[in-house]
TORTITI-429458 format. One record per residue: residue in one letter; z, y, x of N, C-alpha, C in turn; residue number from 0. Coordinates in steps of 0.001 Angstrom, whole numbers, plus 500000, padded with zeros to 6 digits. Atoms other than C-alpha are relative to their C-alpha. Layout:
- A | Z | Y | X | Z | Y | X | Z | Y | X | NUM
...
***
This chain:
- X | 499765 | 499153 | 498841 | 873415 | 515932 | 290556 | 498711 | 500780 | 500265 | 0
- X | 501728 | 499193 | 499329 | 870674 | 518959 | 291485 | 500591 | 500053 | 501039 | 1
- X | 500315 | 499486 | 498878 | 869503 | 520027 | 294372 | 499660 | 501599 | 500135 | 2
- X | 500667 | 498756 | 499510 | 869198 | 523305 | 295868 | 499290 | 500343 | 501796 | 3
- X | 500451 | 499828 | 498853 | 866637 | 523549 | 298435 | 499715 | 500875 | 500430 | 4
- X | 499968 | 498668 | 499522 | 866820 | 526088 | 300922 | 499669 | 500036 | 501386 | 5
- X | 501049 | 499513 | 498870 | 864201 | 527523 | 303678 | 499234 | 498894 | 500374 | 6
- X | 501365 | 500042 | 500011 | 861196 | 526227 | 305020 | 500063 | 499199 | 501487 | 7
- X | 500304 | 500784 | 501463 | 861305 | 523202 | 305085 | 501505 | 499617 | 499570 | 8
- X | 499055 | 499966 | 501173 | 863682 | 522846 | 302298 | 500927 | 499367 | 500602 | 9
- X | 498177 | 500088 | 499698 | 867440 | 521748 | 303329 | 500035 | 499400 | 498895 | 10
- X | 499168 | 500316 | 501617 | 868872 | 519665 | 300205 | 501223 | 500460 | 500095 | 11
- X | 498698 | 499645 | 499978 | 872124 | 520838 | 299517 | 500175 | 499325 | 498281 | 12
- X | 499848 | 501208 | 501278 | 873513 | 518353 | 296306 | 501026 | 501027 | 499430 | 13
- X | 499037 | 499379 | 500801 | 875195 | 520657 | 293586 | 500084 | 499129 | 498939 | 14
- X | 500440 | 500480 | 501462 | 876193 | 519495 | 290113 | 499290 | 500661 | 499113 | 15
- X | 500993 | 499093 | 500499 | 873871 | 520553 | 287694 | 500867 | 501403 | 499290 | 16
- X | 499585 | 498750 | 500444 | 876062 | 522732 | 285567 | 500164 | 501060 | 501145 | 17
- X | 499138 | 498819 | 499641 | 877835 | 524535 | 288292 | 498169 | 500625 | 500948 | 18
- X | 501758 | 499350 | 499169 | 873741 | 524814 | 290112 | 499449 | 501136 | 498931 | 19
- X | 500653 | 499020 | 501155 | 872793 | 526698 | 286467 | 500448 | 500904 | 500472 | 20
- X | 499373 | 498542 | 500086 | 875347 | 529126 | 286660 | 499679 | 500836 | 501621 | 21
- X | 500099 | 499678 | 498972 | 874783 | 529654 | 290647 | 498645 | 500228 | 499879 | 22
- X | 500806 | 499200 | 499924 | 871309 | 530117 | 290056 | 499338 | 501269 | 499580 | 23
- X | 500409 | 499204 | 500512 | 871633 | 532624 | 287641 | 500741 | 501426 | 500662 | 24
- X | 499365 | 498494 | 499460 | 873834 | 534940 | 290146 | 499471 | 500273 | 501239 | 25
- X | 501006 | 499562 | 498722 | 871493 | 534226 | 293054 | 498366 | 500382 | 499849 | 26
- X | 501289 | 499552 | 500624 | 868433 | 534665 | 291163 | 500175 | 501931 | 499973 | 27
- X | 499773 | 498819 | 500213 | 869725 | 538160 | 290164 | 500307 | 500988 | 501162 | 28
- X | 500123 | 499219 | 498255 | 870701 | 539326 | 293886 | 499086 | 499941 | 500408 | 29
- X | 501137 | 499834 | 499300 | 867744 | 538391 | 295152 | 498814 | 500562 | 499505 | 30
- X | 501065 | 499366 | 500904 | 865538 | 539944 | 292554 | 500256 | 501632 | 500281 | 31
- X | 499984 | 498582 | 499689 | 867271 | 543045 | 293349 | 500008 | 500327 | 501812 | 32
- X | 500060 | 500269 | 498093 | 866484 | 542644 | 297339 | 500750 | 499854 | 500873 | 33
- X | 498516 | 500380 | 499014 | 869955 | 541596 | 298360 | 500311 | 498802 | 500424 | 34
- X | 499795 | 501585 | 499361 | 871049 | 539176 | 301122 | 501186 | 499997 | 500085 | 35
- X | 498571 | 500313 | 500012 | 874040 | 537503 | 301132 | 500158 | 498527 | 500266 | 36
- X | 499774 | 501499 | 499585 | 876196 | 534238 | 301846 | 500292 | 499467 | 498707 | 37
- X | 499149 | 500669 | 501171 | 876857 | 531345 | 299705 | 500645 | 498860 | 500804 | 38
- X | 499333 | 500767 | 499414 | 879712 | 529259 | 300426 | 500451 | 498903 | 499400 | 39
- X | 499138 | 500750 | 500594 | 881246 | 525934 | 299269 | 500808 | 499271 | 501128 | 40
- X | 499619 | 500980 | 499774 | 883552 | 523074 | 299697 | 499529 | 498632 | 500306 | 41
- X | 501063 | 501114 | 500395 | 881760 | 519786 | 300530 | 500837 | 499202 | 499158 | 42
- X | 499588 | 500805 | 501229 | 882378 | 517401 | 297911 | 500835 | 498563 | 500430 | 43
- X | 499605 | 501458 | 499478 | 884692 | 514114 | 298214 | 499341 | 499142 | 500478 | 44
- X | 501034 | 500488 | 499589 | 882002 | 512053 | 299096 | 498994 | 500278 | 501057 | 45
- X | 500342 | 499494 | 498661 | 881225 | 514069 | 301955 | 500855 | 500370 | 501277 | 46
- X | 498709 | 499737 | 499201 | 882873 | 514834 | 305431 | 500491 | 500963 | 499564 | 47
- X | 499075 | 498915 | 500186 | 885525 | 517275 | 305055 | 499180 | 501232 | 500609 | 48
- X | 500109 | 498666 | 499816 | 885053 | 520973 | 305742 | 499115 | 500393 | 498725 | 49
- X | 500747 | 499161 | 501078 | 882738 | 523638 | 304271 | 498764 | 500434 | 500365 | 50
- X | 501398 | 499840 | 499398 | 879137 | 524890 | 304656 | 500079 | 501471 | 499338 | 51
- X | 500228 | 498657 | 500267 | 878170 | 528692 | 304508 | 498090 | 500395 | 500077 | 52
- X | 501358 | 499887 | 499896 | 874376 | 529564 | 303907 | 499497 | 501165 | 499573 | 53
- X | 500694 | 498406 | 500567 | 872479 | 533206 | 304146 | 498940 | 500040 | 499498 | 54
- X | 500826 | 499907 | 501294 | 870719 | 533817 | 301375 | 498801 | 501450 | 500483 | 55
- X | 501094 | 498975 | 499568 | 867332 | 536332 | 302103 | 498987 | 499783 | 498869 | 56
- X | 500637 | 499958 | 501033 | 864846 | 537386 | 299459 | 498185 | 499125 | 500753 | 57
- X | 501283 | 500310 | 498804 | 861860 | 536244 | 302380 | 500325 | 498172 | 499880 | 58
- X | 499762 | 501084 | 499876 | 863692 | 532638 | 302676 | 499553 | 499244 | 498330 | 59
- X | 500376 | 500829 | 500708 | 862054 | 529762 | 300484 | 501506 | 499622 | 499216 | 60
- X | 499065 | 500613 | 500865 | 864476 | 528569 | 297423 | 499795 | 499371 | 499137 | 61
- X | 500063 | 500585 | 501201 | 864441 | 525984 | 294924 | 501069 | 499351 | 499347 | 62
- X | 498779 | 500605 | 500396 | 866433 | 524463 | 292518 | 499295 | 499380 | 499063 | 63
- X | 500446 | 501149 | 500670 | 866034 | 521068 | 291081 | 501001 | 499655 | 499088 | 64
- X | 499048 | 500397 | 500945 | 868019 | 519972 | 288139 | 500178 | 498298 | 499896 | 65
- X | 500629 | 501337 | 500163 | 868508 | 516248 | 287686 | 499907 | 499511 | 498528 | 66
- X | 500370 | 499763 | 501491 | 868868 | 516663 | 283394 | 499214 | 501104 | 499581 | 67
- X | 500987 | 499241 | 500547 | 866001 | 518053 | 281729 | 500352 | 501412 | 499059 | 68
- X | 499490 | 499444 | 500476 | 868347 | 520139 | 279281 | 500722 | 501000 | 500867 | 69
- X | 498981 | 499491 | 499483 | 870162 | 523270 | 280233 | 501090 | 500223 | 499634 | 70
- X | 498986 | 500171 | 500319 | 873344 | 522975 | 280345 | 500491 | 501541 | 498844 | 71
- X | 499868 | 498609 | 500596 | 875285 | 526006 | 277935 | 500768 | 500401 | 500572 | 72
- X | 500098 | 498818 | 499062 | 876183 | 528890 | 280120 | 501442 | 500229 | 499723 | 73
- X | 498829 | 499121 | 500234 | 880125 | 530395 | 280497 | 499709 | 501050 | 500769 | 74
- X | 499855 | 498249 | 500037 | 879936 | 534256 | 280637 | 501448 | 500021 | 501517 | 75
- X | 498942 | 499255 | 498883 | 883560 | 534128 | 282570 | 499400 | 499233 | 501129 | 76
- X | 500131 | 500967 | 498557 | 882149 | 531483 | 285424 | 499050 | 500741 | 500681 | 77
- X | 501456 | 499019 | 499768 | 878808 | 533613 | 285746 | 500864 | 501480 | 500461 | 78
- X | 499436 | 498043 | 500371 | 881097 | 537106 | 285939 | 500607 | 499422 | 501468 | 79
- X | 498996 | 500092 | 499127 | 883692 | 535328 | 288375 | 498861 | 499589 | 501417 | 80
- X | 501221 | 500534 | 498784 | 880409 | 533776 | 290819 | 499512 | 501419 | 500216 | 81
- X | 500993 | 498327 | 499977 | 878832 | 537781 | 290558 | 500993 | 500500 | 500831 | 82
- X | 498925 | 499197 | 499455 | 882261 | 538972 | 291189 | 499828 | 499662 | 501664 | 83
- X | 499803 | 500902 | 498941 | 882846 | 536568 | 294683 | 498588 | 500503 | 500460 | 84
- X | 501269 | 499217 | 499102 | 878663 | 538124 | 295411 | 500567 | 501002 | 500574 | 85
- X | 499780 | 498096 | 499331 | 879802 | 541551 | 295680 | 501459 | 500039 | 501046 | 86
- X | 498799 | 499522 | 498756 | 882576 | 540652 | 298187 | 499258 | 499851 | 501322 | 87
- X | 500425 | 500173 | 499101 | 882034 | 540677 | 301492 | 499915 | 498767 | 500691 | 88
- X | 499971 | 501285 | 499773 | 882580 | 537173 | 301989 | 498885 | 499534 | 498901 | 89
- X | 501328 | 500737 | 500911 | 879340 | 536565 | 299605 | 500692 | 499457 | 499224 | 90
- X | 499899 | 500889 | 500883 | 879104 | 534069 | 296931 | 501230 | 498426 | 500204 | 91
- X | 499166 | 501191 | 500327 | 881835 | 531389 | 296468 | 500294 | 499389 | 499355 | 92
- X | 500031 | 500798 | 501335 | 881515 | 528306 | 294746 | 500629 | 499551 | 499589 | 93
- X | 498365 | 500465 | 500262 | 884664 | 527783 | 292876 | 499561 | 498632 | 498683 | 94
- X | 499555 | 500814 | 500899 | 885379 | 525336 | 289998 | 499586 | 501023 | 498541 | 95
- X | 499853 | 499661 | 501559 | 884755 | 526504 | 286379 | 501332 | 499697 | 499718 | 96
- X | 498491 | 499970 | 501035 | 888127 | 527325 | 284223 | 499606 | 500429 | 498862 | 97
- X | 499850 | 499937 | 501300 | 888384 | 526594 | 281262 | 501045 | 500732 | 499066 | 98
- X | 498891 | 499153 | 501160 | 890087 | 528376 | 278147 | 500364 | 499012 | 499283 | 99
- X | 499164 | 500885 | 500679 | 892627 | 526879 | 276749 | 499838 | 499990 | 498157 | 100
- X | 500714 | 499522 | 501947 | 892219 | 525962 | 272839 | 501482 | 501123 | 499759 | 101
- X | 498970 | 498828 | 500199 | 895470 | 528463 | 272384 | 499832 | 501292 | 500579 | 102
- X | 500290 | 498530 | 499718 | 893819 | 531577 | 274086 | 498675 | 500604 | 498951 | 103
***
């Protein structure tokens, strides 16, 4: 399980590592280009119910901790569909990875 810690002083917020890779590589890229925005999830079974929403600012402190040393290998459509869900107005939304079927 990573962590993504966020503002000053750091917030944990517990992602899994894969789906933290791919989320850092579409909030890395907004914020490099000086854009603020939300990111939203689901909390996880193991947490109370509802959802958490968090505004993202290029000024606000961010880290991201992995808890495997390896990075995971990257899907193109999960990374496209997390970019896509940036550029709405409802920000970033952290969905599930889908997989391709071995017949597509």
């Amino acid at each position: 399980m990573g962590i993504m810690f966020y503002g000053s002083p750091g917030t944990a917020i517990e992602i899994e590592d894969r789906a933290l890779a791919h989320l850092k590589i579409v909030i890395s890229t907004k914020l490099r280009r000086g854009e603020s925005f939300t990111v939203s999830w689901v909390h996880p079974d193991d947490h109370p119910g509802g959802r958490s929403t968090i505004w993202l600012h290029p000024s606000i402190p961010l880290r991201f901790v992995f808890d495997g040393a390896e990075q995971p290998e990257l899907s193109r459509q999960w990374i496209e569909e997390l970019a896509s869900s940036a550029h709405s107005s409802g920000g970033i939304k952290l969905i599930s990875e889908h997989f391709e079927s071995a017949e597509d």
